[in-house]
Backbone as CSV, one residue per row, in Angstrom:
resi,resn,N_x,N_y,N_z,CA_x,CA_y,CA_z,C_x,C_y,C_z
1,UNK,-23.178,-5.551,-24.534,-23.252,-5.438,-23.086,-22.930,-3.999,-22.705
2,UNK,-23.886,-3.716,-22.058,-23.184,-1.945,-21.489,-22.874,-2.015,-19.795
3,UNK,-22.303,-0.543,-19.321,-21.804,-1.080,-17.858,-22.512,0.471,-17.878
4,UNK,-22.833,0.685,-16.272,-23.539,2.140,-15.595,-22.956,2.659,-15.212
5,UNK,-22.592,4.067,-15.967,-21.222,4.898,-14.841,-22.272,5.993,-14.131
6,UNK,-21.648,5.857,-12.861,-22.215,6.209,-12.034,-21.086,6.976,-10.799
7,UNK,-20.812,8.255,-10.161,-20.173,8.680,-9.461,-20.563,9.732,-8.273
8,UNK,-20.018,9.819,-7.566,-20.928,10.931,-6.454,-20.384,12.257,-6.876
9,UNK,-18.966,11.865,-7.540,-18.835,13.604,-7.781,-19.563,14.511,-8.937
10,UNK,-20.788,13.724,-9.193,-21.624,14.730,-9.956,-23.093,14.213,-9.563
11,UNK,-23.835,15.742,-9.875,-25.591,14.660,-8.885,-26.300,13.947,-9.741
12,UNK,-26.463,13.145,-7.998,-27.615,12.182,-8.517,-28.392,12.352,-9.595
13,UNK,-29.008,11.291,-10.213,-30.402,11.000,-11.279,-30.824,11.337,-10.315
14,UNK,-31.658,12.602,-11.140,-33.104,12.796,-10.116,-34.470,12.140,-10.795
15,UNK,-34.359,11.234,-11.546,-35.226,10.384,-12.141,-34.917,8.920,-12.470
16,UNK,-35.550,8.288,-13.524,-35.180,6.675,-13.855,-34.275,6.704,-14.393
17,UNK,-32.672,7.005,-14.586,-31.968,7.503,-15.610,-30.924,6.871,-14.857
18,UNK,-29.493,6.660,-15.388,-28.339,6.768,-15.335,-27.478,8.064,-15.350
19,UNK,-26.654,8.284,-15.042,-25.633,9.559,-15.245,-25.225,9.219,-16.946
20,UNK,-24.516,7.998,-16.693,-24.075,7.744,-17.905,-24.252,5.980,-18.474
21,UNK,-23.787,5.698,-19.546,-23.670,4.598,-19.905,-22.888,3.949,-20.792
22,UNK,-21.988,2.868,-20.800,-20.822,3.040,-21.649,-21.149,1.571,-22.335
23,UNK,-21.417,1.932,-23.624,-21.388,0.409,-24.597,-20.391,0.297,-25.577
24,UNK,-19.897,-0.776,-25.003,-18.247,-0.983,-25.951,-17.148,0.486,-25.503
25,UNK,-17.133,1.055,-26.678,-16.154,1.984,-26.290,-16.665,3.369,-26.129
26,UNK,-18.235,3.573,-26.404,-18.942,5.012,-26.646,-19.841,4.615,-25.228
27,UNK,-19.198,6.026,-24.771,-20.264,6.157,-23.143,-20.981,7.926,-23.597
28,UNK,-22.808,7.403,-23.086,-23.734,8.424,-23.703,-24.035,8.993,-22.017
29,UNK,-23.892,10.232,-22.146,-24.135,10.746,-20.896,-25.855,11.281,-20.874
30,UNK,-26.098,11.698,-19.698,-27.631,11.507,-19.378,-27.757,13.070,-19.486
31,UNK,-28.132,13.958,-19.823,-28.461,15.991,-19.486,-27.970,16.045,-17.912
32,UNK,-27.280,16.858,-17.933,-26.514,17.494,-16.898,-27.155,19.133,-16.536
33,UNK,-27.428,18.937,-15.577,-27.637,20.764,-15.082,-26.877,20.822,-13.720
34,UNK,-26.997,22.328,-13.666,-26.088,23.119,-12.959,-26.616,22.386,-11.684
35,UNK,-26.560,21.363,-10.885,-26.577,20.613,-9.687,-25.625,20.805,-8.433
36,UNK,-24.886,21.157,-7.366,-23.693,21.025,-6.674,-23.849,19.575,-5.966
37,UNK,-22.898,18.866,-6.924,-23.350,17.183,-6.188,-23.001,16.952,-4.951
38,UNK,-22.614,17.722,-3.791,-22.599,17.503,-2.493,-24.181,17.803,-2.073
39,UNK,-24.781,18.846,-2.880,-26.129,19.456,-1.898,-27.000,18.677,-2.828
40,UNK,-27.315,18.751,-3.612,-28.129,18.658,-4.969,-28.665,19.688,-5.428
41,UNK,-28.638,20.970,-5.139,-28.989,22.299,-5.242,-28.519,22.776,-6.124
42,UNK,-29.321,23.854,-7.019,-28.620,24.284,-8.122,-27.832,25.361,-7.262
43,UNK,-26.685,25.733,-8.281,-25.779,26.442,-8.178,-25.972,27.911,-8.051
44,UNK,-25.215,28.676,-7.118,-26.161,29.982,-7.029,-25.103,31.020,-7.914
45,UNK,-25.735,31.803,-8.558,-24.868,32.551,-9.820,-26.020,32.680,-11.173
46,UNK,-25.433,33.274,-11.791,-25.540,33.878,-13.385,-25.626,32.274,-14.630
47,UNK,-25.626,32.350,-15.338,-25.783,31.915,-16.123,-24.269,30.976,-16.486
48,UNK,-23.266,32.385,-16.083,-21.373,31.887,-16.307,-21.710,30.650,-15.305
49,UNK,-21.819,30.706,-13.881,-22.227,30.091,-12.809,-22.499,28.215,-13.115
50,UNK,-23.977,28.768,-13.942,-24.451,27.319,-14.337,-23.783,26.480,-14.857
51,UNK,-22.961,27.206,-16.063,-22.245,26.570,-17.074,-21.016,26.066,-16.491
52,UNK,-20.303,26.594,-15.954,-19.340,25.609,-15.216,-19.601,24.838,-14.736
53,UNK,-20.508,25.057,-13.764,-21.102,23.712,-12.797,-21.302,22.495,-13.995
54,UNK,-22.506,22.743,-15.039,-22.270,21.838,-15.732,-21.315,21.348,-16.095
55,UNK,-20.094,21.828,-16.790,-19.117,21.417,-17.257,-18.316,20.605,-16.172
56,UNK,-18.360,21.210,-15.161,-17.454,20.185,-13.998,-18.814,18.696,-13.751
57,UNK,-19.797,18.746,-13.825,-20.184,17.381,-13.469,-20.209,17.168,-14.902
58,UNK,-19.997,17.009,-15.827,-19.723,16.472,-17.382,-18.254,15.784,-16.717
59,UNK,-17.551,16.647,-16.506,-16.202,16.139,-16.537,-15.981,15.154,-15.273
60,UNK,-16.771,15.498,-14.213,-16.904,14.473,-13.244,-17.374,13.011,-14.180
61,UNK,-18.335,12.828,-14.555,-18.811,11.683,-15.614,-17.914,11.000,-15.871
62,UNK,-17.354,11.952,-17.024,-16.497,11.597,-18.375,-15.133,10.762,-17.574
63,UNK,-14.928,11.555,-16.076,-13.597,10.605,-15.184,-14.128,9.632,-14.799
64,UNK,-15.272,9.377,-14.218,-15.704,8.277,-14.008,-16.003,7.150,-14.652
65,UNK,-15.998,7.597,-16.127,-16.149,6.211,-17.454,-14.686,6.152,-17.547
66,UNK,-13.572,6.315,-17.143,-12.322,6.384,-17.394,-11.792,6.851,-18.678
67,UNK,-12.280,8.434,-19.004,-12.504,9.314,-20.144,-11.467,10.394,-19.389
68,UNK,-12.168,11.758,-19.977,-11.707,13.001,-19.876,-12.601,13.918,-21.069
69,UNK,-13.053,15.347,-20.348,-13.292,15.855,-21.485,-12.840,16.019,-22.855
70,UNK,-11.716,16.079,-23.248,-11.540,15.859,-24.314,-11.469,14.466,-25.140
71,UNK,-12.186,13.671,-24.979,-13.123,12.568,-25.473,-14.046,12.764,-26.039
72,UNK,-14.867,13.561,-25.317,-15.867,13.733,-26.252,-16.197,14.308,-27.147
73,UNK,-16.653,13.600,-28.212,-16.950,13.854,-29.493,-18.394,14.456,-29.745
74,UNK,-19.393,14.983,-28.984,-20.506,15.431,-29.448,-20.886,16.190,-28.051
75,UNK,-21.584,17.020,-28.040,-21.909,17.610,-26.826,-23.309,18.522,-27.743
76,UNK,-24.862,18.200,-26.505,-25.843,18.856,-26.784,-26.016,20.130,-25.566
77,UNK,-26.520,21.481,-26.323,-26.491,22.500,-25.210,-27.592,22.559,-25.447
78,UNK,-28.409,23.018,-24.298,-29.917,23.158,-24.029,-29.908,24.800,-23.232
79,UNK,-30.281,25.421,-23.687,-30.713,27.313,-22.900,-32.345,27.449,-23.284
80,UNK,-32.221,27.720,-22.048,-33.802,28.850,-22.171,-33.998,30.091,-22.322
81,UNK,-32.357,30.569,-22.870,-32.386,32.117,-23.227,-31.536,31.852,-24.217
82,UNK,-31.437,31.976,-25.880,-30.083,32.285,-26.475,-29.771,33.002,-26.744
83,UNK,-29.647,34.514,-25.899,-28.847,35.540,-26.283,-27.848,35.080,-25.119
84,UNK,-27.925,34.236,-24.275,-27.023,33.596,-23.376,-25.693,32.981,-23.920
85,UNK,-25.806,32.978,-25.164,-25.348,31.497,-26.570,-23.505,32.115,-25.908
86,UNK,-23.117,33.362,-26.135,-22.128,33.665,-26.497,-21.326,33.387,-25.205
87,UNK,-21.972,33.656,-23.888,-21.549,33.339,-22.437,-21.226,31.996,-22.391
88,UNK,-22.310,31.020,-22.747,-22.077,29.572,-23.121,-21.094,28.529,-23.947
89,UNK,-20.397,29.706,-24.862,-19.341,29.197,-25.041,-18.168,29.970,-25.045
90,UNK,-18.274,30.626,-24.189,-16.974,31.552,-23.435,-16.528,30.891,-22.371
91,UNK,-17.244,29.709,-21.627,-17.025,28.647,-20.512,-16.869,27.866,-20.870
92,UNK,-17.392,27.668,-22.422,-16.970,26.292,-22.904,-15.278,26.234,-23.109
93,UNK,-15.039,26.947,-23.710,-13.644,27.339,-24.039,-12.567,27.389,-22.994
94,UNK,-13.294,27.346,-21.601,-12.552,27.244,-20.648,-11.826,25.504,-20.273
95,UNK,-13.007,24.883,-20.583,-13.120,23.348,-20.638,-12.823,22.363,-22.104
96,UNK,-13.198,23.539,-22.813,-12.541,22.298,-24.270,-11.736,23.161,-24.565
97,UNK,-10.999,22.285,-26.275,-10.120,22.890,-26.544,-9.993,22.315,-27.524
98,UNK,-9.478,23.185,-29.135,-9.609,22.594,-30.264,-8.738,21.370,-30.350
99,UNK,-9.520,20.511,-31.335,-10.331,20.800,-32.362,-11.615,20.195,-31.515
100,UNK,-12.477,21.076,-31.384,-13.804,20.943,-30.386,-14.986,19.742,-30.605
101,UNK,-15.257,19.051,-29.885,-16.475,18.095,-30.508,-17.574,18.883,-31.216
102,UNK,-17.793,17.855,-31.992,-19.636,18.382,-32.606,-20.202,19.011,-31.728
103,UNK,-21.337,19.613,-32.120,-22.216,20.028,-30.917,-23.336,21.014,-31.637
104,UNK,-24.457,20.466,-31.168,-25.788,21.470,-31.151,-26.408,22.100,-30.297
105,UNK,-26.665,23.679,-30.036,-27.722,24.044,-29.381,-28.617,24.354,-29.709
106,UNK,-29.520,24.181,-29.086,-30.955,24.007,-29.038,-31.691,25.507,-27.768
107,UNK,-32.449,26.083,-28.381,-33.189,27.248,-27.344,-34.624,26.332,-26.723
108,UNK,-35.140,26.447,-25.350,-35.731,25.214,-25.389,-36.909,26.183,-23.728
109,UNK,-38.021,25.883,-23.940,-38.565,26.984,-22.886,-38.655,26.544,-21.660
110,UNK,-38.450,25.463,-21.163,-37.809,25.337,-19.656,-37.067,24.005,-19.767
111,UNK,-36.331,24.115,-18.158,-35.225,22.951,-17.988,-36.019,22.027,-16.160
112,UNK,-35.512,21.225,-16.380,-35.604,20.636,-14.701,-35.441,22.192,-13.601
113,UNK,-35.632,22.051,-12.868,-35.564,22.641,-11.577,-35.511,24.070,-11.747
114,UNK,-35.804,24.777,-13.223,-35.837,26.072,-13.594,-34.819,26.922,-14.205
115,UNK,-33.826,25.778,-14.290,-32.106,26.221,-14.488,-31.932,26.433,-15.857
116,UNK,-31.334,27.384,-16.537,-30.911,27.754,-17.463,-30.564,27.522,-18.896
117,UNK,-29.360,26.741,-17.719,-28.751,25.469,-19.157,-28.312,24.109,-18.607
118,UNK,-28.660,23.065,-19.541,-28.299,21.858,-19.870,-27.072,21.327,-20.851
119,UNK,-26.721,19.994,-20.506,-26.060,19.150,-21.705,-25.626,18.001,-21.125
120,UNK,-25.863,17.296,-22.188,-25.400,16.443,-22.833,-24.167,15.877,-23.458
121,UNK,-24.023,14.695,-23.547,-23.060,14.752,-24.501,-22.819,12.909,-24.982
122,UNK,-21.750,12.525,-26.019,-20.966,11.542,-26.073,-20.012,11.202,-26.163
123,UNK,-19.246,10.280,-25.770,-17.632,9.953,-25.267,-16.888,8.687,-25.857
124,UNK,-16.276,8.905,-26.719,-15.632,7.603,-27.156,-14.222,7.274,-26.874
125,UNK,-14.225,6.306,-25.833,-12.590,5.825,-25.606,-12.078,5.190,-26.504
126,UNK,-10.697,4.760,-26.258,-10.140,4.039,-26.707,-10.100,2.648,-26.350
């Protein structure tokens, strides 16, 4: 049985999708971009810009499955530039903290709405 996490403090599915979804104890989150979930507008800024934004609606999610970022155990990064790579996890570092989940990035030639970077991720409670 799975349950739909779903919260306003990060934006809407802008498609057939869920934010997230939690089966048993592993909740799979849906790609996250730089969104401001009051407007639905991407975020205005640099690249640093995006990446927080993402990271705060990740972490919006991850509170809403009754998580926390440091739950998660896997996180996918999506850029359409990777000489961006090193900025991307200079913000990450702001938000995690060892010993860091898995994680792959991926260089990828466009995103939804033209934005930068994406992710993903997965969350396993207790």
């Amino acid at each position: 049985m799975s349950e739909i996490i779903q919260t306003d403090k990060a934006p809407a599915a802008i498609g057939p999708y869920s934010q997230a979804v939690r089966a048993g104890n592993t909740v799979y989150f849906s790609g996250q971009i730089p969104l401001v979930p009051a407007t639905g507008e991407v975020v205005e800024g640099g690249i640093e810009a995006q990446a927080r934004q993402v990271f705060d609606n990740l972490k919006a999610v991850a509170e809403a499955a009754g998580g926390s970022l440091d739950r998660i155990v896997r996180l996918g990064l999506y850029l359409t530039d990777l000489s961006q790579f090193a900025t991307v996890n200079a913000v990450m570092q702001e938000y995690f903290s060892a010993p860091y989940p898995a994680r792959s990035t991926i260089g990828v030639a466009a995103l939804p709405k033209g934005v930068a970077f994406e992710a993903d991720a997965v969350m396993v409670l207790d």
